[in-house]
C-alpha positions in Angstrom: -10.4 -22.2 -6.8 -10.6 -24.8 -9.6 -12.4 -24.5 -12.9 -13.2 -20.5 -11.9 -16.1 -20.8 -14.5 -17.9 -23.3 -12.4 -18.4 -20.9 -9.7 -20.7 -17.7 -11.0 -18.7 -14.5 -9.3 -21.2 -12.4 -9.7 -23.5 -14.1 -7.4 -21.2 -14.7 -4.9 -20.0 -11.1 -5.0 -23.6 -10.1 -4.3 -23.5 -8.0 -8.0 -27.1 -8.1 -8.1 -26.9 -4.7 -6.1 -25.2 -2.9 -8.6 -27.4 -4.2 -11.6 -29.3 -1.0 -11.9 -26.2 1.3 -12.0 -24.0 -1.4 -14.3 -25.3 -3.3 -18.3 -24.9 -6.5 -18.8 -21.9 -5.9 -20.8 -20.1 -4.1 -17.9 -21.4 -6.8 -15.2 -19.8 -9.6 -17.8 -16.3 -7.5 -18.3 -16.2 -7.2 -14.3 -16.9 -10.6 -14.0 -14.4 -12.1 -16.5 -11.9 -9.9 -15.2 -12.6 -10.7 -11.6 -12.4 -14.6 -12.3 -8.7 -14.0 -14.3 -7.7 -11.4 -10.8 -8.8 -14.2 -7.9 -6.9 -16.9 -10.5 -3.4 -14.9 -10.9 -3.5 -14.2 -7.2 -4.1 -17.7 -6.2 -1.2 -19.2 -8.3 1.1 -16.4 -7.1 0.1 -16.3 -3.5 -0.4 -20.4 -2.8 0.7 -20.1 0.5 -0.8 -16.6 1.9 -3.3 -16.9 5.1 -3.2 -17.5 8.4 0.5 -17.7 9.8 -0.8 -20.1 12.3 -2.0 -22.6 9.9 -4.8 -23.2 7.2 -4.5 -21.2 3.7 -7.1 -19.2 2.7 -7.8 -15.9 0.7 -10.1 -13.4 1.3 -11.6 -10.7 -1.5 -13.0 -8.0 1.1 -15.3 -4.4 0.9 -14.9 -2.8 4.2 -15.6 0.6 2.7 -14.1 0.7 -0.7 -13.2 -2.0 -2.6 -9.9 -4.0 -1.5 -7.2 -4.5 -4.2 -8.6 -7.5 -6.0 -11.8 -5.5 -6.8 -10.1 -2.6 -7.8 -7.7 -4.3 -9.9 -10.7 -6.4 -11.6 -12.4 -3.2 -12.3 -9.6 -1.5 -13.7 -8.8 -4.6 -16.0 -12.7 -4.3 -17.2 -12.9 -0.8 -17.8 -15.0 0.0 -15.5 -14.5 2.8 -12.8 -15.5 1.4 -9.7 -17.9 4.0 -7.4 -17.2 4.1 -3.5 -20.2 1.9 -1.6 -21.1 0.7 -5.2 -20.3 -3.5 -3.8 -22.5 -4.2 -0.3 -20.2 -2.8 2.3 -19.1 -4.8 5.6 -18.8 -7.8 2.9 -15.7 -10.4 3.1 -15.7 -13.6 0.9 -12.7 -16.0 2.1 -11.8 -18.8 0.2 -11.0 -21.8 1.7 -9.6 -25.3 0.7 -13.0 -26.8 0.6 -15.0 -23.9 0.0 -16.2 -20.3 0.1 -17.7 -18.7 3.1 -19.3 -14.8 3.0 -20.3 -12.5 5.6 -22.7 -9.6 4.1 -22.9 -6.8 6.4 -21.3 -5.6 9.8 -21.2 -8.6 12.2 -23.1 -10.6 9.8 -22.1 -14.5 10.4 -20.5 -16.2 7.7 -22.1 -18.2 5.4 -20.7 -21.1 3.4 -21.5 -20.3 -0.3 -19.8 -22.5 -3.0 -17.9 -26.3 -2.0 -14.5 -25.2 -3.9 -10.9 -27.2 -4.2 -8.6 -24.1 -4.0 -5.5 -25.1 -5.8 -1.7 -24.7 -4.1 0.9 -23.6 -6.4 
């Protein structure tokens, strides 16, 4: 992922749909948090992805929150609601860059030109 604070998480997470339930203060905590969650996972989990070839990490809402979002919350104090992140949403990170997909079928998008680091 690189420098993490050259990429703004909250825009790429789509957080502007949770700025009337969320301050400042709690969209910065969450965002922090987030940035120190996706960095952890990618040093311990260099090599996780497709078994076929190609590494790549994904932070997902099908419904809920997956892990990474829920741990992020926790670590920020903040108690994440059910449907409070745009649902159908999956962010993969790729060596390269960051693709999204916002909504059920919704093609993905390349969002940010990223060097994810391995080990």
């Amino acid at each position: 992922m690189g420098n993490a604070s050259e990429m703004d998480l909250t825009i790429m997470l789509n957080l502007d749909t949770v700025r009337g339930s969320r301050t400042p203060a709690e969209q910065e905590r969450f965002r922090v948090a987030l940035e120190a969650v996706i960095g952890e996972h990618l040093r311990e989990c260099a090599t996780c992805g497709n078994p076929g070839g190609g590494v790549y990490h994904k932070v997902r809402v099908d419904y809920d929150p997956d892990e990474l979002l829920c741990a992020a919350a926790e670590r920020a104090g903040i108690d994440m609601r059910s449907r409070e992140l745009p649902v159908k949403t999956y962010m993969i990170f790729r060596d390269g860059e960051v693709i999204v997909s916002e909504g059920y079928g919704a093609p993905y998008e390349a969002l940010w030109p990223v060097r994810v680091p391995h080990g």
